[in-house]
NUDRENKE-151157 format. One line per field, with one value per residue (C-alpha): residue in three letters; x, y, z; chain. Coordinates in Angstrom, 2 decimals. Example, Ala and Ser with C-alpha at 12.3 -4.5 7.8 and 13.67 -1.06 7.14 Angstrom:
2
type: [ALA|SER]
east: [12.30|13.67]
north: [-4.50|-1.06]
up: [7.80|7.14]
mol: [A|A]
// end
This chain:
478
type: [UNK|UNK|UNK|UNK|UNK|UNK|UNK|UNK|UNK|UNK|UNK|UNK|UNK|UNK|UNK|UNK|UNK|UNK|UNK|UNK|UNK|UNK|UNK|UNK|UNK|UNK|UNK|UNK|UNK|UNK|UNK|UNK|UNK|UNK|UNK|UNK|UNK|UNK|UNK|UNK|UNK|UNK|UNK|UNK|UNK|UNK|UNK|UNK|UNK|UNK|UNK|UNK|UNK|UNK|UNK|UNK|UNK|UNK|UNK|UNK|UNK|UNK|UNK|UNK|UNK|UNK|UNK|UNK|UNK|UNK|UNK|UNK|UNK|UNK|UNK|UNK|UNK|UNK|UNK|UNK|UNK|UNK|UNK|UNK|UNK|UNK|UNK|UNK|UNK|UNK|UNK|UNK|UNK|UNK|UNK|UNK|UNK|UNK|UNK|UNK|UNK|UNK|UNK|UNK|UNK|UNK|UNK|UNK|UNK|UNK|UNK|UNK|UNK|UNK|UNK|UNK|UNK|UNK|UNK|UNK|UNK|UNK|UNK|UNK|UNK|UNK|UNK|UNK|UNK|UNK|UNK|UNK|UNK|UNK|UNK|UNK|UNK|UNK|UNK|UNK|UNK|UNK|UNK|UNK|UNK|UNK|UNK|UNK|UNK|UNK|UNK|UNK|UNK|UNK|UNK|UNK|UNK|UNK|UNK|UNK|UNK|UNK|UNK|UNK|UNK|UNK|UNK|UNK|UNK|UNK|UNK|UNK|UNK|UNK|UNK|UNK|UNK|UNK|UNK|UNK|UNK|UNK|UNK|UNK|UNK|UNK|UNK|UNK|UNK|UNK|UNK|UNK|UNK|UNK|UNK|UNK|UNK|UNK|UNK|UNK|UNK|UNK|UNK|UNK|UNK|UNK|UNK|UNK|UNK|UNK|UNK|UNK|UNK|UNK|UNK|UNK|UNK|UNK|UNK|UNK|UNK|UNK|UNK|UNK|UNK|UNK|UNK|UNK|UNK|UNK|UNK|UNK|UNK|UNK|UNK|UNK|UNK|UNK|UNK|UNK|UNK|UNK|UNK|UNK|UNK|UNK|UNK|UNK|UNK|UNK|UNK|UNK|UNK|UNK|UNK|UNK|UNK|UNK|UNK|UNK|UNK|UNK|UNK|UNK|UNK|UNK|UNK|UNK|UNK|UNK|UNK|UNK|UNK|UNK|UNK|UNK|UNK|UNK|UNK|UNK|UNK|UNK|UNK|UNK|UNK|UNK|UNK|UNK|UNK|UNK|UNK|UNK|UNK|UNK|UNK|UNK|UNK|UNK|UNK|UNK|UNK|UNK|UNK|UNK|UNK|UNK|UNK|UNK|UNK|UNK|UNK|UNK|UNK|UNK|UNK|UNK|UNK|UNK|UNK|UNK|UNK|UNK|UNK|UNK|UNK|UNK|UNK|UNK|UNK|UNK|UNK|UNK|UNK|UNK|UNK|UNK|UNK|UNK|UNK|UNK|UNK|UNK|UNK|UNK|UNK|UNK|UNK|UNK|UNK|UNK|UNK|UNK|UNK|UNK|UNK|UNK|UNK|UNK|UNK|UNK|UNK|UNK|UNK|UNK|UNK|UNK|UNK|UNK|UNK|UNK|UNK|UNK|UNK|UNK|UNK|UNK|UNK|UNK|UNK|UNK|UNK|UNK|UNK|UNK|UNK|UNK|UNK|UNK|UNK|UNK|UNK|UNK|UNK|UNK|UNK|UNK|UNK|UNK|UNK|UNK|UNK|UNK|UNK|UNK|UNK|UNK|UNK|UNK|UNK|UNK|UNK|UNK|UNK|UNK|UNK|UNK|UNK|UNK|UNK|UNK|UNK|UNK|UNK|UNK|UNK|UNK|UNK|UNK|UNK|UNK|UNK|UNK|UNK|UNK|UNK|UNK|UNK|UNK|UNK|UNK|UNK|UNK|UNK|UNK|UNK|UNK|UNK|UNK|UNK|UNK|UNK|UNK|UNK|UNK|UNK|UNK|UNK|UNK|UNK|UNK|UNK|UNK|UNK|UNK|UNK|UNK|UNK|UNK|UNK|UNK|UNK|UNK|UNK|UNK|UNK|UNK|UNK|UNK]
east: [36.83|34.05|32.56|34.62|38.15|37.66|36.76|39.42|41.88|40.81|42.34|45.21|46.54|45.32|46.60|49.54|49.40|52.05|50.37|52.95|52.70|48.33|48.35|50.72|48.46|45.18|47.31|47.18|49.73|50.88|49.45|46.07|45.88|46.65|43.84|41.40|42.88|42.35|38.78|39.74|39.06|36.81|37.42|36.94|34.19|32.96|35.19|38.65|36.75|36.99|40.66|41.46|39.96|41.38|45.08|44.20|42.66|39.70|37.15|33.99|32.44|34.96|34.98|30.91|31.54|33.81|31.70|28.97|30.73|31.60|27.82|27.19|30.23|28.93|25.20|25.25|24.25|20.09|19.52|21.90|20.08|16.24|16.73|17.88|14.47|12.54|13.76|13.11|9.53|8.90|10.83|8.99|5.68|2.71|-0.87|-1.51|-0.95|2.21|0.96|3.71|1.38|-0.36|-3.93|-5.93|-9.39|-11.65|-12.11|-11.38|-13.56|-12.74|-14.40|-12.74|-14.37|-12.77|-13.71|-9.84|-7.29|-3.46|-1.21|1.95|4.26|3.92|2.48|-0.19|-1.16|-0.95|-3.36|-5.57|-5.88|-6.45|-8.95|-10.93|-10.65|-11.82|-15.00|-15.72|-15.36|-18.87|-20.69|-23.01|-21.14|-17.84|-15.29|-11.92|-9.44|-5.97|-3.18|-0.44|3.01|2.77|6.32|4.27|4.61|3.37|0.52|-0.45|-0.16|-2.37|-4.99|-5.11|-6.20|-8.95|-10.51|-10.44|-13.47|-15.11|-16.38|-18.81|-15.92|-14.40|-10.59|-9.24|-5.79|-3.61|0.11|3.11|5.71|9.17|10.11|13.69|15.24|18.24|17.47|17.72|20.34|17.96|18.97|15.71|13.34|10.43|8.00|8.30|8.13|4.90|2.78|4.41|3.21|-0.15|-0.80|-2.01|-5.23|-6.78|-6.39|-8.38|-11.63|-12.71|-13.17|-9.46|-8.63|-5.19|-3.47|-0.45|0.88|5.10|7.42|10.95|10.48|13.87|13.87|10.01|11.16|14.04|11.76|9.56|5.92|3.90|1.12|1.26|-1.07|-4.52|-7.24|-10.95|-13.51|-17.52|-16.50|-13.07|-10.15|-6.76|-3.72|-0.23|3.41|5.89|7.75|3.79|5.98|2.90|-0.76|-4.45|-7.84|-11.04|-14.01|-16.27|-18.13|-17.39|-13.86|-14.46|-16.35|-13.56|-11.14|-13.17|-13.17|-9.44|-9.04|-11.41|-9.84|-6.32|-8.44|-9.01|-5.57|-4.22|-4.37|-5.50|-2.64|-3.97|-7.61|-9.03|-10.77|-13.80|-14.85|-13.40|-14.75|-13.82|-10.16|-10.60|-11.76|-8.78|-6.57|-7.41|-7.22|-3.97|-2.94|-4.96|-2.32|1.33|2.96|6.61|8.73|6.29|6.98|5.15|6.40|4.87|5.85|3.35|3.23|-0.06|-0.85|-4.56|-3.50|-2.71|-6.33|-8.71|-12.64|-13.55|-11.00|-12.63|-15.99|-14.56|-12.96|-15.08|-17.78|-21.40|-22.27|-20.49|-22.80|-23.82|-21.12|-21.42|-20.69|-17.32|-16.36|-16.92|-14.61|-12.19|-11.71|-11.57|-8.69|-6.87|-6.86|-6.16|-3.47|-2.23|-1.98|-0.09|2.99|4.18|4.35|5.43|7.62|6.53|8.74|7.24|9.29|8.39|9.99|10.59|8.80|5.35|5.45|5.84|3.30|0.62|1.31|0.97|-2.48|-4.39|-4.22|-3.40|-2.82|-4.97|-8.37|-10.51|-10.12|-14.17|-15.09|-13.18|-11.61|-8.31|-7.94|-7.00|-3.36|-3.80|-5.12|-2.33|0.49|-1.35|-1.18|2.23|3.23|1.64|4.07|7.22|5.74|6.07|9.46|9.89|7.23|7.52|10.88|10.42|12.83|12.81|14.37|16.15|14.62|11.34|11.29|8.82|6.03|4.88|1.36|-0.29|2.89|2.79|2.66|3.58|2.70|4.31|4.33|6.19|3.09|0.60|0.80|-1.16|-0.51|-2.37|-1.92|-4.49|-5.93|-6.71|-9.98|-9.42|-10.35|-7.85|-6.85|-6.31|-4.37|-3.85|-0.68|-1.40|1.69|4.98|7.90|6.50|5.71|9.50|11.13|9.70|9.90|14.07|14.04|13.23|14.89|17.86|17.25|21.08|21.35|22.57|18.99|17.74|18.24|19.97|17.75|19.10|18.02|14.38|13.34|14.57|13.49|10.38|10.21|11.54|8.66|6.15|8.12|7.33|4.01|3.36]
north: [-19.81|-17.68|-18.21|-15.49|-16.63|-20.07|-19.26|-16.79|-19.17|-21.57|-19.34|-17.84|-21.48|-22.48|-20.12|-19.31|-16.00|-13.99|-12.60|-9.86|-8.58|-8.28|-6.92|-4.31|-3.86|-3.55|-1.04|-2.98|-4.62|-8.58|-9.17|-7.42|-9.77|-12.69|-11.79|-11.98|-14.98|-16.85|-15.52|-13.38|-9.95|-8.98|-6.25|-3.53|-2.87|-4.87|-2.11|-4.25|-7.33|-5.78|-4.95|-8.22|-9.76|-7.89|-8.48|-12.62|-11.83|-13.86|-14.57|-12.78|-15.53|-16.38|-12.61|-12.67|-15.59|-13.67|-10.66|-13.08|-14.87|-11.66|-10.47|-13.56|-13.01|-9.62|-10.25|-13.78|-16.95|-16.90|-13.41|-12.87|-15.92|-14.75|-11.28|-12.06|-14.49|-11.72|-9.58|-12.30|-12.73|-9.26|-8.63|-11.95|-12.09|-12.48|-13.01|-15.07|-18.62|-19.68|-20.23|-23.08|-25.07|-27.90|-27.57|-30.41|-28.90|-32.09|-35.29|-38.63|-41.59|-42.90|-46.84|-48.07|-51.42|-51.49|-48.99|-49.09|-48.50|-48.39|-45.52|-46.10|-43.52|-39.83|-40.01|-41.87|-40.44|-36.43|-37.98|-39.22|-35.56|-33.62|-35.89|-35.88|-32.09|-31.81|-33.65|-31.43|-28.36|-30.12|-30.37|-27.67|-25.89|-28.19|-28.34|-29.41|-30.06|-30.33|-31.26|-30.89|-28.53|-25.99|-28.07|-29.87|-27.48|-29.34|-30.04|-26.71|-25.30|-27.75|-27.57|-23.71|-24.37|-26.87|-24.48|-21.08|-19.49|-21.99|-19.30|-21.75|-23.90|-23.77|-25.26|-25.10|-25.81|-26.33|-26.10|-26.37|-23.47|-23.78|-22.63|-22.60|-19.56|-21.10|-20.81|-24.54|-26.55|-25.44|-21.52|-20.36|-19.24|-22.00|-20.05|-17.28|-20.64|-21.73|-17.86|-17.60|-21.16|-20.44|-16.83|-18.14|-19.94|-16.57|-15.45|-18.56|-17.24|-19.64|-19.20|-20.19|-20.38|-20.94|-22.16|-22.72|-24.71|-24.85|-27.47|-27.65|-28.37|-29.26|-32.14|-33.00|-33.94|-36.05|-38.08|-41.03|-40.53|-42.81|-40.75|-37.29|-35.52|-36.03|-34.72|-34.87|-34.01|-34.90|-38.34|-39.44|-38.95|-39.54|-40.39|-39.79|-40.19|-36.70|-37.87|-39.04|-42.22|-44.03|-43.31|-44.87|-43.83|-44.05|-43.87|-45.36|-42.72|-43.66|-43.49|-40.13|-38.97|-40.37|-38.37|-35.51|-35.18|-35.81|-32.46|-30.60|-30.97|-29.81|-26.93|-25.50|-25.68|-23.87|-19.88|-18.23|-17.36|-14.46|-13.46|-11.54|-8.09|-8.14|-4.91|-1.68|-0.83|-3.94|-2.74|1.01|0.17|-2.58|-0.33|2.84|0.18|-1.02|2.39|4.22|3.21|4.68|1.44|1.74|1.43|0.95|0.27|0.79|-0.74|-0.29|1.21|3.94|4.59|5.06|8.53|8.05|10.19|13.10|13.43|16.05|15.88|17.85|15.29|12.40|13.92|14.53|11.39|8.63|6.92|7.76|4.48|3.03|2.11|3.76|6.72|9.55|6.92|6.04|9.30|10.12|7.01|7.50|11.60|10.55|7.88|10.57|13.08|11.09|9.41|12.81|14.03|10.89|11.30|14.05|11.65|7.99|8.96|6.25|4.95|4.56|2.73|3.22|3.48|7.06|4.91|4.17|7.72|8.69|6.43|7.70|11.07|9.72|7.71|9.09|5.24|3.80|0.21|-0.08|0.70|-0.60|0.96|0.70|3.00|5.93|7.88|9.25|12.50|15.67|16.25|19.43|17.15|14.56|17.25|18.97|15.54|15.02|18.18|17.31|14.02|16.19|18.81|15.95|14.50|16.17|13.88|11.01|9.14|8.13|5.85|6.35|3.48|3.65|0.96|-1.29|-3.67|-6.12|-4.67|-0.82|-2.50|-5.64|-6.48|-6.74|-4.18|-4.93|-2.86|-3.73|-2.51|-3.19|-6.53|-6.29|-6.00|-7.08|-7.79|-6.34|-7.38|-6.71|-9.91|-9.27|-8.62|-5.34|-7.08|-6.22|-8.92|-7.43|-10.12|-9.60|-11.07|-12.88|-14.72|-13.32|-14.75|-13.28|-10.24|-10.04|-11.15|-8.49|-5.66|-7.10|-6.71|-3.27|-1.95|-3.47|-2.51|-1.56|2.03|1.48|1.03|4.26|8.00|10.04|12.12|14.82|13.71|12.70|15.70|16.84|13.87|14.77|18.59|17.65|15.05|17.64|19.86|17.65|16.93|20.97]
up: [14.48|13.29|9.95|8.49|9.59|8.64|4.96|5.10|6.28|3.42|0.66|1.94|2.49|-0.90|-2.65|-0.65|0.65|3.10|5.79|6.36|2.34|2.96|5.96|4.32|1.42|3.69|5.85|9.13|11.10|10.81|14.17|13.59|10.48|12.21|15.05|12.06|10.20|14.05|14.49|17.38|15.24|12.45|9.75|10.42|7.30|3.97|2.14|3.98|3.06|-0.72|-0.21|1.30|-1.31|-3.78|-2.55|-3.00|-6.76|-5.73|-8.07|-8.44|-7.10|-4.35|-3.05|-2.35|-0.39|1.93|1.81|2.92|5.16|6.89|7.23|9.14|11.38|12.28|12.01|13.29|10.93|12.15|12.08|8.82|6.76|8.68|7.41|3.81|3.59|4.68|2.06|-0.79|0.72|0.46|-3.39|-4.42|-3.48|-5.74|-4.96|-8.11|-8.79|-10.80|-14.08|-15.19|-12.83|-13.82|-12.66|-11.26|-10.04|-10.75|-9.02|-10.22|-9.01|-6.23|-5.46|-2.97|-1.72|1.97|4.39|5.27|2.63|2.84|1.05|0.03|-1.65|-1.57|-5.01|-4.01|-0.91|-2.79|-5.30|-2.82|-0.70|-3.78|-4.82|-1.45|-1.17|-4.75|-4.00|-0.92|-2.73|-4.69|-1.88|-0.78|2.43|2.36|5.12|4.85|8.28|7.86|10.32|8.24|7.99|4.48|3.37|0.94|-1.62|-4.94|-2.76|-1.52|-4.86|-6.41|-3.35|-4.56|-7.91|-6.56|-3.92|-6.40|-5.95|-3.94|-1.50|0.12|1.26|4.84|5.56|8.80|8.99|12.13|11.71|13.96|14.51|15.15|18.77|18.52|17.30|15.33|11.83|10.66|7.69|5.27|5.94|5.64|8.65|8.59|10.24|7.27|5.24|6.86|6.36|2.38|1.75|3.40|2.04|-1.46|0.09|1.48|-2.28|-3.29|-2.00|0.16|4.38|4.97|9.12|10.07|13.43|15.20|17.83|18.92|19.21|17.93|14.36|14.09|16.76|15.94|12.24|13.42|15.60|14.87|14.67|13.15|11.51|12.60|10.16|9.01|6.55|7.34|4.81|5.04|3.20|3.73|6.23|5.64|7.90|6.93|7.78|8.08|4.57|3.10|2.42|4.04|5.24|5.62|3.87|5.69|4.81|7.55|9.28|12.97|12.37|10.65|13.80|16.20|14.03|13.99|18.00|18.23|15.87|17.44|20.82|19.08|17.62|20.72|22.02|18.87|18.91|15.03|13.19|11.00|11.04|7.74|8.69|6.25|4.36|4.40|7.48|9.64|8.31|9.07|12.70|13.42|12.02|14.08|17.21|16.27|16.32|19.07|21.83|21.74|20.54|19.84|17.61|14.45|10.92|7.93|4.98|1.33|-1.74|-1.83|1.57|3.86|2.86|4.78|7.33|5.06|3.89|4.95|5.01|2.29|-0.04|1.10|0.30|-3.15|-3.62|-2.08|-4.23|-3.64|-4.00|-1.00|1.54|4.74|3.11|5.41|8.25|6.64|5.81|9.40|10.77|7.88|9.01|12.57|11.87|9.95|11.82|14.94|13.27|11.56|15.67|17.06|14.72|17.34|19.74|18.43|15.54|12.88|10.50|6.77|4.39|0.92|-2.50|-4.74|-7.68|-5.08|-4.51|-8.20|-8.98|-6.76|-8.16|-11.68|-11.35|-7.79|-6.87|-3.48|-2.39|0.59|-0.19|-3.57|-6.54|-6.71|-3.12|-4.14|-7.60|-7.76|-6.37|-8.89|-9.37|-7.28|-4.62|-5.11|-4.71|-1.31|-0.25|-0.78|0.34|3.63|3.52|3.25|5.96|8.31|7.94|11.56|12.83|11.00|9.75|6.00|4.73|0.94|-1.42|-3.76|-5.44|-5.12|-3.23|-4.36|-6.89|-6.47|-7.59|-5.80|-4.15|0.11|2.73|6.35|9.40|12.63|16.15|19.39|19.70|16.53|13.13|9.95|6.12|3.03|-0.48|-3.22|-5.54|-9.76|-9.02|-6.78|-4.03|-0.71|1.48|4.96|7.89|11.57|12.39|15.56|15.99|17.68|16.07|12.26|14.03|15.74|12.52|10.61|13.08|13.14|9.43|9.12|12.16|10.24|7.11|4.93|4.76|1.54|0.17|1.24|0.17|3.04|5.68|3.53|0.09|1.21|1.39|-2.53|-4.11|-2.54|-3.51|-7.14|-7.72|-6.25|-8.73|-11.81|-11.31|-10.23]
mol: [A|A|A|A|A|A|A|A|A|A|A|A|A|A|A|A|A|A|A|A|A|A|A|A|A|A|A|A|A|A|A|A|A|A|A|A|A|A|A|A|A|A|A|A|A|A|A|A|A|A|A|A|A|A|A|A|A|A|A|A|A|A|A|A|A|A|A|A|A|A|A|A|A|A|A|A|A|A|A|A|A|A|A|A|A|A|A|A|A|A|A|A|A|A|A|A|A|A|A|A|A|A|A|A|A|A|A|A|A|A|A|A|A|A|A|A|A|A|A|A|A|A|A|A|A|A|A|A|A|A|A|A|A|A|A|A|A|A|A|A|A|A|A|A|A|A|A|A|A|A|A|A|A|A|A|A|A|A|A|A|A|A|A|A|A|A|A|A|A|A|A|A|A|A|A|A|A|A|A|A|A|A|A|A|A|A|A|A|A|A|A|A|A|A|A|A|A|A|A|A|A|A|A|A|A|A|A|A|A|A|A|A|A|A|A|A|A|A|A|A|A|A|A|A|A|A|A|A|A|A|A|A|A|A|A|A|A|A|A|A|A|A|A|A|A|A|A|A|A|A|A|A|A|A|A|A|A|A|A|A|A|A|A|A|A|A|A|A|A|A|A|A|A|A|A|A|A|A|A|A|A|A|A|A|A|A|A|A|A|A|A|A|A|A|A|A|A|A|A|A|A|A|A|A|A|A|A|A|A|A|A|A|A|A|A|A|A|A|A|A|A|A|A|A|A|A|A|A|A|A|A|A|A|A|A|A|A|A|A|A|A|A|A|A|A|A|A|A|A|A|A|A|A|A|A|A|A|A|A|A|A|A|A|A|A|A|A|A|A|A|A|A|A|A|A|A|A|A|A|A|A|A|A|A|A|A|A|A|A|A|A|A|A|A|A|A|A|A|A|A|A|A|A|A|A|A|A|A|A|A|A|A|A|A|A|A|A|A|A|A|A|A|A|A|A|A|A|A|A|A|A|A|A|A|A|A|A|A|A|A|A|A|A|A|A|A|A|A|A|A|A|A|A|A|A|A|A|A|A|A|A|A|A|A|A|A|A|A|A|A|A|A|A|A|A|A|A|A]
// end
């Protein structure tokens, strides 16, 4: 039985229903509803779902469990419950630290008189890594190596609050990703899991490096393995058990040299998971490469959508700061990006997801997400509008999917581009500094491109009312 007709099942026997009275209600016949009490049929739509419901006087809360319970049956259970965590990473996301958390950015003493020291309790053993990493971060040039999955949480959030704005500190960090496309007990996709956990180091300001390897997370964390992650710092090194029930501190510096081989042979069997793109014109030169070859299909998703392309010269000239360096040189690449990019829309049809609020917003304060407030100012409303105008004079080019409503924040919230086998992130810290991330990993870069080729429709003005939302904002603002 699918997930559907079991739950189904479950209340009309508990409460007793006749199957020939519903299906008479729903307008169906007794042996169509007894194909979907069986599993061997599924409604026909979530509005049947509604009237079954309604016909059993379920509870609010009873009826979104068969609505949900539906959405799996027709979506299936791992791309139903990956989707939905894709859209709470994106409607969640924040690039600062949780302020309800307890900071711990100093280090305690730590005199151990054995070179050798046993760990015992999770406790313990947290303690003990945020105290090593907090001494590194005092040393001149520190390096921290971690083996270690982003589950941790309390961890990870504290180990952001010790390395903030330690920008002479390294970390590499090797990770493992789940191979196995079943979306686990936990109904969440751990590989999303891993880059959310992860994201808040790059806004740190350290030199954060992530990797990957795959295995079967699932299976792996079932096994036994005795102690499967490590931390090495200049000083210390610690081993540690999957549950950091148990673990070892060392200290003498042959064993941290012995350690330190056995990571950097794993370091070269593990590909970079995201790579940061530097200043603005590291960014504007990946970008254009991303985008030079017809890659299709392509998605780019942020409320206040990419309006780069709609520039001309003589508005960058206006707009961009004179004291940027080496300015002629970015105007130049920034006008050849723009134009080129303006050109390929003809050809490979993007799709730019956005909300009606971004776009309002640009229109109201000149300001776009992807570039540093301090390289440009915002363009005149005349110059807004043109550029806007331009937007809606491509709708035959380009297919803009206008929400309804934000997802995520219109301001310092996350944009997403994704192709048919690249893609990046770009989110924007307090400071006005933008952090720019190839994604270099296929399963983050599949599991978006399935979100927003699956996107509810329901979300979205029509291809009809795009265009006058458009025209009545250009309207207002005229």
């Amino acid at each position: 039985m699918s997930e559907f007709s079991q739950l189904f099942s479950d209340y009309v026997h508990a409460k007793d229903i006749k199957i020939y009275s519903m299906a008479a209600y729903c307008g169906m016949d007794r042996s169509t509803m007894y194909k979907i009490l069986r599993g061997k049929r599924t409604p026909s739509s979530e509005e049947m779902v509604k009237k079954i419901a309604g016909f059993m006087q379920l509870t609010p809360l009873e009826q979104n469990s068969l609505l949900e319970s539906f959405r799996i049956t027709v979506t299936g259970r791992s791309n139903y419950y990956r989707r939905k965590d894709v859209f709470h990473f994106l409607s969640t996301f924040t690039s600062e630290p949780d302020p309800l958390i307890p900071r711990q950015t100093g280090a305690s003493p730590m005199d151990f008189s054995e070179s050798v020291v046993p760990l015992r309790g999770e406790s313990h053993i947290s303690g003990v890594l945020l105290n090593i990493a907090a001494l590194e971060v005092q040393t001149e040039n520190g390096y921290i190596r971690m083996l270690v999955q982003p589950d941790f949480t309390s961890f990870f959030e504290q180990l952001n609050h010790i390395i903030l704005k330690k920008d002479a500190l390294t970390i590499e960090h090797i990770m493992c990703f789940n191979n196995n496309p079943e979306i686990p007990n936990s109904k969440r996709d751990y590989n999303l899991h891993c880059l959310k956990s992860i994201l808040p180091l790059y806004t740190a300001g350290c030199r954060y490096h992530p990797y990957y390897y795959y295995d079967n997370i699932i299976s792996r964390l079932d096994s036994f393995h005795l102690f499967p992650y490590m931390m090495l710092t200049s000083q210390y090194a610690v081993t540690f058990s999957e549950d950091m029930s148990n673990g070892i501190l060392y200290s003498r510096k042959d064993i941290l040299d012995f350690l330190s081989e056995i990571y950097s042979a794993y370091l070269e069997q593990a590909p970079p998971m995201l790579r940061g793109m530097g200043d603005v014109f590291g960014q504007l030169n990946y970008i254009q490469s991303l985008c030079s070859e017809l890659k299709t299909p392509e998605y780019s998703f942020q409320m206040i959508p990419c309006l780069t392309p709609f520039f001309t010269r003589e508005l960058v000239t206006r707009c961009l700061s004179h004291h940027i360096p080496e300015r002629d040189r970015f105007i130049d690449l920034f006008c050849h990006y723009a134009s080129e990019r303006y050109r390929s829309f003809a050809a490979t049809h993007p799709v730019f997801i956005c909300s009606e609020d971004g776009i309002r917003h640009f229109l109201e304060t000149g300001r776009m997400e992807e570039y540093p407030y301090d390289i440009y100012s915002p363009p005149e409303m005349s110059d807004r509008i043109f550029i806007i105008t331009r937007l809606l004079e491509s709708l035959d080019t380009i297919r803009l999917r206008l929400l309804r409503e934000n997802i995520g924040n219109v301001t310092r919230g996350i944009s997403v581009y994704v192709n048919s086998n690249a893609g990046y992130i770009q989110f924007s810290l307090s400071d006005g500094t933008i952090v720019y991330l190839d994604i270099e990993e296929s399963s983050l870069l599949n599991t978006f491109r399935d979100f927003f080729e699956n996107m509810d429709d329901s979300l979205f003005y029509s291809e009809k009312e795009t265009p006058e939302r458009l025209r009545m904002l250009i309207e207002e603002f005229s």
